[in-house]
PDB file with one MODEL, atoms N, CA, C and O in Angstrom:
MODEL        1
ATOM      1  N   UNK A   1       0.850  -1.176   0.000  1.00  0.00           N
ATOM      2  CA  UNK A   1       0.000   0.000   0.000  1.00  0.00           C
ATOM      3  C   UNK A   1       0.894   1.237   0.000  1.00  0.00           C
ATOM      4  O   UNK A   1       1.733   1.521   0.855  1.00  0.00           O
ATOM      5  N   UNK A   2       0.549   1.990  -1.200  1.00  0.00           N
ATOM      6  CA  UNK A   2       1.528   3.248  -0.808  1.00  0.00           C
ATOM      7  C   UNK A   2       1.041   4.689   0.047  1.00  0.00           C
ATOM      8  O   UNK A   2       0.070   5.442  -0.027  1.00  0.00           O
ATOM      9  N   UNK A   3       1.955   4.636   0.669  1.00  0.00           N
ATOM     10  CA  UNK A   3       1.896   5.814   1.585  1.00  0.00           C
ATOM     11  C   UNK A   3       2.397   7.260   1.170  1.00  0.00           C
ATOM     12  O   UNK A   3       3.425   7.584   0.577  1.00  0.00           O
ATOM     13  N   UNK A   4       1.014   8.283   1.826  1.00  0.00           N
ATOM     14  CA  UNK A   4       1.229   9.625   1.124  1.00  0.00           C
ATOM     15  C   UNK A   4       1.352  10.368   2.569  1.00  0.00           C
ATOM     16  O   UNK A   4       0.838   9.856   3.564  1.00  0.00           O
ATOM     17  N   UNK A   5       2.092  11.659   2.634  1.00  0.00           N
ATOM     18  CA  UNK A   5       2.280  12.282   3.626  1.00  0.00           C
ATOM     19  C   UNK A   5       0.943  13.356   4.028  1.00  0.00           C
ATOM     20  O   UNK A   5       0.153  13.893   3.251  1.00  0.00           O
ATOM     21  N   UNK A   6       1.006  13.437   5.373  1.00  0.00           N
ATOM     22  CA  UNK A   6      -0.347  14.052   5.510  1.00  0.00           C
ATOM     23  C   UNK A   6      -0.269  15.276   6.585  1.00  0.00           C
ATOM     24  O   UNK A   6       0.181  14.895   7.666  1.00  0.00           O
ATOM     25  N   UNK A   7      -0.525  16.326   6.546  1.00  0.00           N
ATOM     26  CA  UNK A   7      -0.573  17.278   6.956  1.00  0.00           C
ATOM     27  C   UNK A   7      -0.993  17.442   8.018  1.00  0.00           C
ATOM     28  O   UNK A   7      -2.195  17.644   7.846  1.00  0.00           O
ATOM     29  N   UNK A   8      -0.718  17.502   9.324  1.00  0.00           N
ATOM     30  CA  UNK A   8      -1.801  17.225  10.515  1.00  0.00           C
ATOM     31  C   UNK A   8      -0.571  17.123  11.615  1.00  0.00           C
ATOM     32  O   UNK A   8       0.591  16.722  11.546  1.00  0.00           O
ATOM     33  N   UNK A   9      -1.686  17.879  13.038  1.00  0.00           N
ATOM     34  CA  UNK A   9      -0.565  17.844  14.351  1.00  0.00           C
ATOM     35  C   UNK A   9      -0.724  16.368  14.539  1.00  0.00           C
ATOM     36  O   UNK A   9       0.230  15.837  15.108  1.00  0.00           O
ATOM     37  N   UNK A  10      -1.599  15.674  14.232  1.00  0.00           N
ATOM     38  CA  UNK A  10      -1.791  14.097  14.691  1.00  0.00           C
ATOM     39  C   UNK A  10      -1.257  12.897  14.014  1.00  0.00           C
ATOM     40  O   UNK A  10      -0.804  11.919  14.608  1.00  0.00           O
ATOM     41  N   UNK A  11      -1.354  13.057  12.511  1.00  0.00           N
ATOM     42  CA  UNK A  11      -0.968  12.023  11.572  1.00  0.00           C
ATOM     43  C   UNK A  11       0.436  12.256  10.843  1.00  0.00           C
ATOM     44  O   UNK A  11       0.827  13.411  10.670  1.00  0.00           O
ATOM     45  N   UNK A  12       0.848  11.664  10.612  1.00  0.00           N
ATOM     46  CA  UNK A  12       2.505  11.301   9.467  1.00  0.00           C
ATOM     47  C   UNK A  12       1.711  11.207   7.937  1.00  0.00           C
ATOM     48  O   UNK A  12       1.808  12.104   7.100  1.00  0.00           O
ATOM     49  N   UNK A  13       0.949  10.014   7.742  1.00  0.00           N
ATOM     50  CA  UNK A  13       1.044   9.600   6.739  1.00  0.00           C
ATOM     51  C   UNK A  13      -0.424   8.522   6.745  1.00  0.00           C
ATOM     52  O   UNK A  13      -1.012   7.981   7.682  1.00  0.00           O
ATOM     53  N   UNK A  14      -0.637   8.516   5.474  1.00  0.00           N
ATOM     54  CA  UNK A  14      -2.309   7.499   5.070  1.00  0.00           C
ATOM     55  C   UNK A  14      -2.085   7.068   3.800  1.00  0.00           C
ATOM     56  O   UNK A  14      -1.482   7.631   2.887  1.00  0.00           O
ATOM     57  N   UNK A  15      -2.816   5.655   3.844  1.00  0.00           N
ATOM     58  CA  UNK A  15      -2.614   4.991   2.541  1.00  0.00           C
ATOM     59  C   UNK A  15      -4.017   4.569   2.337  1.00  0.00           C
ATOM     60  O   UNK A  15      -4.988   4.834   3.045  1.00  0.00           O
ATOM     61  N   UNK A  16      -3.957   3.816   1.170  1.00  0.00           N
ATOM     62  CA  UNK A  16      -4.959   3.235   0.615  1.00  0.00           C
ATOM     63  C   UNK A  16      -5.346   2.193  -0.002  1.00  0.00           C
ATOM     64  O   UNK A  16      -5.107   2.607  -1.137  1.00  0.00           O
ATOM     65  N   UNK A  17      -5.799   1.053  -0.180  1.00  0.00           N
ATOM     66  CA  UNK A  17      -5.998  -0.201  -1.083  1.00  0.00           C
ATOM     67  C   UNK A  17      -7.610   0.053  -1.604  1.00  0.00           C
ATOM     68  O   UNK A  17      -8.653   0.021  -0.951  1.00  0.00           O
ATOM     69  N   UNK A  18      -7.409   0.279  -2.832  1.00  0.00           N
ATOM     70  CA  UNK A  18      -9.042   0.183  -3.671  1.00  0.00           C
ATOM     71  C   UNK A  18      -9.502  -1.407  -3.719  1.00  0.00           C
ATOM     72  O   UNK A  18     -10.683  -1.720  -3.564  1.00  0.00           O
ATOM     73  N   UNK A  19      -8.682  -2.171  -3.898  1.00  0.00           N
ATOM     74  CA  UNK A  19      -9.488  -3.575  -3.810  1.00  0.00           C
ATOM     75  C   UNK A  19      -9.706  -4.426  -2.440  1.00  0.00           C
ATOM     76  O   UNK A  19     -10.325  -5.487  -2.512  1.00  0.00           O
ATOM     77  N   UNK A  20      -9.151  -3.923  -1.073  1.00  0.00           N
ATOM     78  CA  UNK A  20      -9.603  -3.940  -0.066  1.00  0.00           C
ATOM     79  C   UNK A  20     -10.806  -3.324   0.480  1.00  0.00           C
ATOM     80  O   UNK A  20     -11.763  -3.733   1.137  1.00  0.00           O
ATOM     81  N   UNK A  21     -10.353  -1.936  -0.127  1.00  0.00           N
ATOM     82  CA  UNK A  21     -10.871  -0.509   1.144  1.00  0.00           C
ATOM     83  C   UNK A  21     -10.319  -0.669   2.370  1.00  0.00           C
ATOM     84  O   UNK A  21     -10.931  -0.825   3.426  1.00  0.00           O
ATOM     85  N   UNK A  22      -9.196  -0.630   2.211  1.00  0.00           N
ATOM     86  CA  UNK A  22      -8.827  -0.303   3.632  1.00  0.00           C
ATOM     87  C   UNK A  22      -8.338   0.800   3.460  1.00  0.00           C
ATOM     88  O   UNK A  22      -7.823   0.997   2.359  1.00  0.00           O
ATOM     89  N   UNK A  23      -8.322   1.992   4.552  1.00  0.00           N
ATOM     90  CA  UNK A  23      -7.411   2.993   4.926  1.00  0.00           C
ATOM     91  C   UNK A  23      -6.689   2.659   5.901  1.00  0.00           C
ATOM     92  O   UNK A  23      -7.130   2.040   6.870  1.00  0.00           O
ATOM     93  N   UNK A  24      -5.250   3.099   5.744  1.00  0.00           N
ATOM     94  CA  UNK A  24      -4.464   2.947   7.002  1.00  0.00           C
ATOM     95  C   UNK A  24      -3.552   4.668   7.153  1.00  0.00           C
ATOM     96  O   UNK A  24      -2.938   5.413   6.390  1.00  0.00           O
ATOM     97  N   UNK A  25      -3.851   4.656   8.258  1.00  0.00           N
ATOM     98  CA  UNK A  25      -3.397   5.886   8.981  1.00  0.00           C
ATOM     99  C   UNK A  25      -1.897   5.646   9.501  1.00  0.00           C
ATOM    100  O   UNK A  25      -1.765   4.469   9.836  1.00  0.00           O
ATOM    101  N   UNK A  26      -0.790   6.361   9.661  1.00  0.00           N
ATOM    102  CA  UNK A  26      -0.164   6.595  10.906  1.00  0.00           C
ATOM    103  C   UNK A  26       0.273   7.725  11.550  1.00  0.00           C
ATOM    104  O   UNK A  26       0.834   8.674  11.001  1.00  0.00           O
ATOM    105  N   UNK A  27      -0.034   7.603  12.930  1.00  0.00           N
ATOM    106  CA  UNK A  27      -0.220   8.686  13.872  1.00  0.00           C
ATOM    107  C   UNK A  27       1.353   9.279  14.402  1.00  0.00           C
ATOM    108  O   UNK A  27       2.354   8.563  14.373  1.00  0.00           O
ATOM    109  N   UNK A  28       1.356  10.303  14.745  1.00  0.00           N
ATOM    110  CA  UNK A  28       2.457  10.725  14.936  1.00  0.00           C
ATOM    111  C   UNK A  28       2.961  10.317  16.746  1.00  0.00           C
ATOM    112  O   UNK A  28       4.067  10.121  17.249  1.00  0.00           O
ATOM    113  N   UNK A  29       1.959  10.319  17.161  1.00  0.00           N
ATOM    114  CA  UNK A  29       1.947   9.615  18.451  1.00  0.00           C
ATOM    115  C   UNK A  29       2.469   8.424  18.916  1.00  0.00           C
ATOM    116  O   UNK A  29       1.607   7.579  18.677  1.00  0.00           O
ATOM    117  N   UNK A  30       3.229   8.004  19.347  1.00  0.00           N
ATOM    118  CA  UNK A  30       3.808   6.695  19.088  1.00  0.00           C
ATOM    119  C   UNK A  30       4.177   6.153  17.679  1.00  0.00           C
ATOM    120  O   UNK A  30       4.888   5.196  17.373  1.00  0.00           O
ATOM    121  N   UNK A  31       3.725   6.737  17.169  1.00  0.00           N
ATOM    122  CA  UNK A  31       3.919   5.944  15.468  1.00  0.00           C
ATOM    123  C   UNK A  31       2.693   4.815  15.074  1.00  0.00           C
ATOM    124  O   UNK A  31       2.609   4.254  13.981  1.00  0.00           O
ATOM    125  N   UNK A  32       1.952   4.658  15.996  1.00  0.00           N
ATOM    126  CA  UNK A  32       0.740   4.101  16.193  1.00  0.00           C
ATOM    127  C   UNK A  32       0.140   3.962  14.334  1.00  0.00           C
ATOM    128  O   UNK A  32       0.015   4.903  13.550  1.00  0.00           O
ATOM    129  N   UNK A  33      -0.084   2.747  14.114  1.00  0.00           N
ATOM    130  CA  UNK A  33      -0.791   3.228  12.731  1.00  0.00           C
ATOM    131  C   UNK A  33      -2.262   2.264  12.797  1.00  0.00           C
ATOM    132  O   UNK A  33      -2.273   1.070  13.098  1.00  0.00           O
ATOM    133  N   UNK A  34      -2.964   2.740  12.592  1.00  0.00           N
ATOM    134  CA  UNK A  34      -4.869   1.904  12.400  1.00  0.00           C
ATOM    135  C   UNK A  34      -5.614   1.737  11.084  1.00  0.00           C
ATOM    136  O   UNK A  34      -5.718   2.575  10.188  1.00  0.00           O
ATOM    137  N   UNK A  35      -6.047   0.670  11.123  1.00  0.00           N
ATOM    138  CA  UNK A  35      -6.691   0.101   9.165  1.00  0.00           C
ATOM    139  C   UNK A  35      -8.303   0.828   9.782  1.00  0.00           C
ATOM    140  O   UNK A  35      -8.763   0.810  10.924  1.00  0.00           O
ATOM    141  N   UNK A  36      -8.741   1.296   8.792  1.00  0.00           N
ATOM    142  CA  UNK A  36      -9.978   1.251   8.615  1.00  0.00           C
ATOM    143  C   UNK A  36     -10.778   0.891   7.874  1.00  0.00           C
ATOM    144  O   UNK A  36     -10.568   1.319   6.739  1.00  0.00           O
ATOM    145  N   UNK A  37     -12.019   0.008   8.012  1.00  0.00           N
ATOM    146  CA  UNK A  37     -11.980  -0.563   6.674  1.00  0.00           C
ATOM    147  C   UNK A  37     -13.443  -0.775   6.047  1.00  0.00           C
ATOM    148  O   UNK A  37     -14.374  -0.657   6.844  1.00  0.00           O
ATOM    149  N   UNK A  38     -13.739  -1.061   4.775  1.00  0.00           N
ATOM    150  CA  UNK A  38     -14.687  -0.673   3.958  1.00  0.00           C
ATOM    151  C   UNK A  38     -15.105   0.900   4.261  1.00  0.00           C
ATOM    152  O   UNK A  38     -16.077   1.405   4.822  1.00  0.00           O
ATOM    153  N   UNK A  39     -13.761   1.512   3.546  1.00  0.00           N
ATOM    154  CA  UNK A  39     -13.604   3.090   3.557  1.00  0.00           C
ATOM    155  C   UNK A  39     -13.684   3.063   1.690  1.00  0.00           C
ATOM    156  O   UNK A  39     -13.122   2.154   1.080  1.00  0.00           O
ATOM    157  N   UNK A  40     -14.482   4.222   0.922  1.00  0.00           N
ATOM    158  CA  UNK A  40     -14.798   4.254  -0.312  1.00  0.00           C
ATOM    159  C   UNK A  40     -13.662   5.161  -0.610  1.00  0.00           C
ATOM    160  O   UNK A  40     -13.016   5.948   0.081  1.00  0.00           O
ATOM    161  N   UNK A  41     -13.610   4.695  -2.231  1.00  0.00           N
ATOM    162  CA  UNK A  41     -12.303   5.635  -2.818  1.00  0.00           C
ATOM    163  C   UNK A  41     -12.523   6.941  -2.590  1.00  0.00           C
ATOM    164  O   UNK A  41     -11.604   7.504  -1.996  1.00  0.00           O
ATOM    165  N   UNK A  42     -13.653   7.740  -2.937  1.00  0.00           N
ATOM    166  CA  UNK A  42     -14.164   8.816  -2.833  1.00  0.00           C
ATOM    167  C   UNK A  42     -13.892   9.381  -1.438  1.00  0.00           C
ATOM    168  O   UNK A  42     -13.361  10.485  -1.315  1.00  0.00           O
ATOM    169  N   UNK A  43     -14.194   8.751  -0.546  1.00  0.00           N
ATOM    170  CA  UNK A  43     -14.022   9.098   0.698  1.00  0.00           C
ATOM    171  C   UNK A  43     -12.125   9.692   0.957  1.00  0.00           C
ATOM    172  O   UNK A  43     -11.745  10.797   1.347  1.00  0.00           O
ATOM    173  N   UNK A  44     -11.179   8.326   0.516  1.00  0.00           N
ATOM    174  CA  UNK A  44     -10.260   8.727   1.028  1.00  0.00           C
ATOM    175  C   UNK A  44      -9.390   9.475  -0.097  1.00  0.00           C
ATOM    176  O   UNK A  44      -8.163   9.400  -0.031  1.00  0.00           O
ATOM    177  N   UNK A  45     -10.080  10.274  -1.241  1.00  0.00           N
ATOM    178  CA  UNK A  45     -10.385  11.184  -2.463  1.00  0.00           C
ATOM    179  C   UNK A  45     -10.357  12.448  -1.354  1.00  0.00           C
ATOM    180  O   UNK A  45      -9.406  13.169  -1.052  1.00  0.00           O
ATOM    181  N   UNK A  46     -11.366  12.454  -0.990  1.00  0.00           N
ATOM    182  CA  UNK A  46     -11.695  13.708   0.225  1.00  0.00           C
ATOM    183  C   UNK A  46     -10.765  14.204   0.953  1.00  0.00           C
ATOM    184  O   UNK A  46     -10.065  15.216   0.967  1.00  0.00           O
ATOM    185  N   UNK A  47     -10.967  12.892   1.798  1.00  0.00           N
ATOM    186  CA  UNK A  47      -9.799  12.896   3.190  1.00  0.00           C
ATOM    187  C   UNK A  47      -8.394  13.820   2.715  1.00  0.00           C
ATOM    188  O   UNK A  47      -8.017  14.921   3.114  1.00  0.00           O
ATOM    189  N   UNK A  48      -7.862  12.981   1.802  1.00  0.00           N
ATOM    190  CA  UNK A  48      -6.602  13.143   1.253  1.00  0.00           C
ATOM    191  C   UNK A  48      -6.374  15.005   0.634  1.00  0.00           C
ATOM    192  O   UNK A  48      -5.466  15.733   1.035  1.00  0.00           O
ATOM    193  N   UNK A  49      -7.306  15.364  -0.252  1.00  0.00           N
ATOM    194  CA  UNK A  49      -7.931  16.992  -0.209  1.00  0.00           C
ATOM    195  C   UNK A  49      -8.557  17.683   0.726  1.00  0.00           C
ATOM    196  O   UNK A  49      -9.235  18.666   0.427  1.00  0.00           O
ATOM    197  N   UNK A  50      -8.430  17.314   1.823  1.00  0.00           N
ATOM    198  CA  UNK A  50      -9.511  18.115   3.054  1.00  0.00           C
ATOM    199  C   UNK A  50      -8.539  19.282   3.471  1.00  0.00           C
ATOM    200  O   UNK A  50      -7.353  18.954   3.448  1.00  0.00           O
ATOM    201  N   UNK A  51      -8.823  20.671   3.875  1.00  0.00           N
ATOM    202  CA  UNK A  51      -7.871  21.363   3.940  1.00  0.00           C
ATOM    203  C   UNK A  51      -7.587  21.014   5.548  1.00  0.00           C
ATOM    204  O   UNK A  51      -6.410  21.000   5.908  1.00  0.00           O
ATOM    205  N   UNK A  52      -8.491  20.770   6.390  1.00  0.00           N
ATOM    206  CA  UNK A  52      -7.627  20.066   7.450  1.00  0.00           C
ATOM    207  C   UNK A  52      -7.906  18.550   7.575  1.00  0.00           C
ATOM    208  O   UNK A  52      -9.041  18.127   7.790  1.00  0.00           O
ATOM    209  N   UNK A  53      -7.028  17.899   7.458  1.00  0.00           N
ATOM    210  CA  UNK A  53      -6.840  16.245   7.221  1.00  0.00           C
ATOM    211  C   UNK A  53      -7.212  15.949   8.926  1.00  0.00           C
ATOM    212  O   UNK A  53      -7.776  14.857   9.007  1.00  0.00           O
ATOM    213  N   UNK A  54      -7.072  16.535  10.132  1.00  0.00           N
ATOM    214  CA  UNK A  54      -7.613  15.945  11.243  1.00  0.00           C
ATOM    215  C   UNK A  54      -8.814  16.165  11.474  1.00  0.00           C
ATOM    216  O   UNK A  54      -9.568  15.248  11.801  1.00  0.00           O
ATOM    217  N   UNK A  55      -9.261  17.552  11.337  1.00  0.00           N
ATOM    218  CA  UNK A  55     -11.029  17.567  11.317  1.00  0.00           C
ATOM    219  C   UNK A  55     -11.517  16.524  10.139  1.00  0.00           C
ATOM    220  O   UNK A  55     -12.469  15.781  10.377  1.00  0.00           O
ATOM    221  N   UNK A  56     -10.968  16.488   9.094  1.00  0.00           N
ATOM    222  CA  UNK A  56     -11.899  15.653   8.581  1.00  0.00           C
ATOM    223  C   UNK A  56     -11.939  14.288   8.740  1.00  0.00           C
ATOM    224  O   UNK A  56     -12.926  13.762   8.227  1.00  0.00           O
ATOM    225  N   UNK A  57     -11.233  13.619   9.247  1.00  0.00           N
ATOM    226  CA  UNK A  57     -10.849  12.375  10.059  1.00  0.00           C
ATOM    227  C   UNK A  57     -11.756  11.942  11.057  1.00  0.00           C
ATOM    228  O   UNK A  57     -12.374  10.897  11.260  1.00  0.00           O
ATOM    229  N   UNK A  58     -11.633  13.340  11.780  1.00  0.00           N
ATOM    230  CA  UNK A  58     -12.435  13.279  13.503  1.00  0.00           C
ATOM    231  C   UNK A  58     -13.734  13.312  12.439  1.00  0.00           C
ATOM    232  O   UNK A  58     -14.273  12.205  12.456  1.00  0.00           O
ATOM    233  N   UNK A  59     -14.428  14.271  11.485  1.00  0.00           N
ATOM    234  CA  UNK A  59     -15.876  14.479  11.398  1.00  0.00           C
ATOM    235  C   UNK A  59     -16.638  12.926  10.422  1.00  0.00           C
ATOM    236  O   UNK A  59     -17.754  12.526  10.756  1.00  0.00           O
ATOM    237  N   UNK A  60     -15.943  12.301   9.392  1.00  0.00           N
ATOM    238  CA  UNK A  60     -16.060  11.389   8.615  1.00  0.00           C
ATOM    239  C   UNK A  60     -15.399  10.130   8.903  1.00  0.00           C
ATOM    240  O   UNK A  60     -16.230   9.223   8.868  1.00  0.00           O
ATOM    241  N   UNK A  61     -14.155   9.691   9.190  1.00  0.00           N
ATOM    242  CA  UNK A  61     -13.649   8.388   9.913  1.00  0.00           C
ATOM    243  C   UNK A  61     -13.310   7.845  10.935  1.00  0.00           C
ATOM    244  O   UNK A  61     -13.299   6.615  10.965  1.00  0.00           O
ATOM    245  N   UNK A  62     -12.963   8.543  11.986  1.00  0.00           N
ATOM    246  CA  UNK A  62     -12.692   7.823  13.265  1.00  0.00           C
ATOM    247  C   UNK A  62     -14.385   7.911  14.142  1.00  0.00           C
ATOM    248  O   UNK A  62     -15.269   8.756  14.284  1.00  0.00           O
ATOM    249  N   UNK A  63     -14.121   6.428  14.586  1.00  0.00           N
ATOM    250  CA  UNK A  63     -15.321   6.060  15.082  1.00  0.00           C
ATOM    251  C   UNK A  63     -16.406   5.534  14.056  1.00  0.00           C
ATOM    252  O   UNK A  63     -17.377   4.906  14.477  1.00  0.00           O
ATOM    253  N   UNK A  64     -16.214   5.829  12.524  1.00  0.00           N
ATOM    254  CA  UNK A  64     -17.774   5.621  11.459  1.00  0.00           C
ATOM    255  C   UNK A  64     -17.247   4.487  11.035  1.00  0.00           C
ATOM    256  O   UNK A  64     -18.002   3.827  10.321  1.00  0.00           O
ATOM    257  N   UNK A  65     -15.840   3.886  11.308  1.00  0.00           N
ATOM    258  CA  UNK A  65     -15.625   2.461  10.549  1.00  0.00           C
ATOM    259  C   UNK A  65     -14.846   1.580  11.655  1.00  0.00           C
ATOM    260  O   UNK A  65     -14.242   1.929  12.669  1.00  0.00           O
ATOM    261  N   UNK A  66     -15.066   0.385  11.123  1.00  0.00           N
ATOM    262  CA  UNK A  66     -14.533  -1.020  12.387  1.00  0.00           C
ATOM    263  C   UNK A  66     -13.003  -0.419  11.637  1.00  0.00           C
ATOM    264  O   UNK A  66     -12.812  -0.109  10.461  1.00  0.00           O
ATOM    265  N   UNK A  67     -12.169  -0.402  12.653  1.00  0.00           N
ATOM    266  CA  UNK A  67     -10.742  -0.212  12.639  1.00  0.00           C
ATOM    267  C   UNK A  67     -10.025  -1.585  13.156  1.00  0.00           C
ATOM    268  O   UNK A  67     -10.473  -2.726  13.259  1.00  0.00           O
ATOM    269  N   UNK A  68      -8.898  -1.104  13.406  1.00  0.00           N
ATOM    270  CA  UNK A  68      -7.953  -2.233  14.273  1.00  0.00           C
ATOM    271  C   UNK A  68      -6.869  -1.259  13.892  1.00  0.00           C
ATOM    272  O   UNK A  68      -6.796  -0.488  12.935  1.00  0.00           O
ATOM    273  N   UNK A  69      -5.796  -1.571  15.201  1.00  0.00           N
ATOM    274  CA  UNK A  69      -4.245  -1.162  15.306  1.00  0.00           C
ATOM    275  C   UNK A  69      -3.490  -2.237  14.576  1.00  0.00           C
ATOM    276  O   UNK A  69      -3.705  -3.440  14.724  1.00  0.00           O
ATOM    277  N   UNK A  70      -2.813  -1.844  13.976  1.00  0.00           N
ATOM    278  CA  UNK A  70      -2.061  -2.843  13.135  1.00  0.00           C
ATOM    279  C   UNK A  70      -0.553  -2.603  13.826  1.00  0.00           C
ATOM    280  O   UNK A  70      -0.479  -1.432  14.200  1.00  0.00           O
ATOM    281  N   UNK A  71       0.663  -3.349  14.107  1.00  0.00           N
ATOM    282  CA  UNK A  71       1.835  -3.369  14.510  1.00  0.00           C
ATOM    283  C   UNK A  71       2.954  -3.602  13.084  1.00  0.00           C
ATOM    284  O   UNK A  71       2.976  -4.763  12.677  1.00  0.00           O
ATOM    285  N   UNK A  72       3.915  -2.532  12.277  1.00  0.00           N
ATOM    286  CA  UNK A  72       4.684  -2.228  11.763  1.00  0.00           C
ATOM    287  C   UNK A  72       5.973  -2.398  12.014  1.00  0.00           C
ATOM    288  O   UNK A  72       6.817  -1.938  11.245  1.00  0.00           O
TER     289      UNK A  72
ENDMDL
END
């Protein structure tokens, strides 16, 4: 999955798989990174253009999809 850099006091970096849907985040916090999943292209289309990448996170993905912490 390739990883794009992301603008934010919270996140490093987010990727994407279209034939999953998964999004994966990683947080700048520990380095912590989380899948989210059956996330739509469009969606992480958005995300990825949002002029703030953490509000739109907090308002559209965290909490609206089954996640998991993944270990890197």
């Amino acid at each position: 999955m390739k990883k794009y850099p992301v603008e934010s006091s919270v996140m490093t970096s987010a990727g994407y798989d279209a034939e999953t849907r998964i999004l994966e985040v990683q947080f700048k916090n520990g380095g912590a990174v989380r899948q989210y999943y059956d996330v739509s292209q469009a969606l992480f289309d958005d995300f990825m253009a949002a002029e703030s990448a953490g509000d739109f996170f907090n308002l559209h993905i965290n909490g609206k999809y089954p996640e998991k912490r993944v270990d890197r």
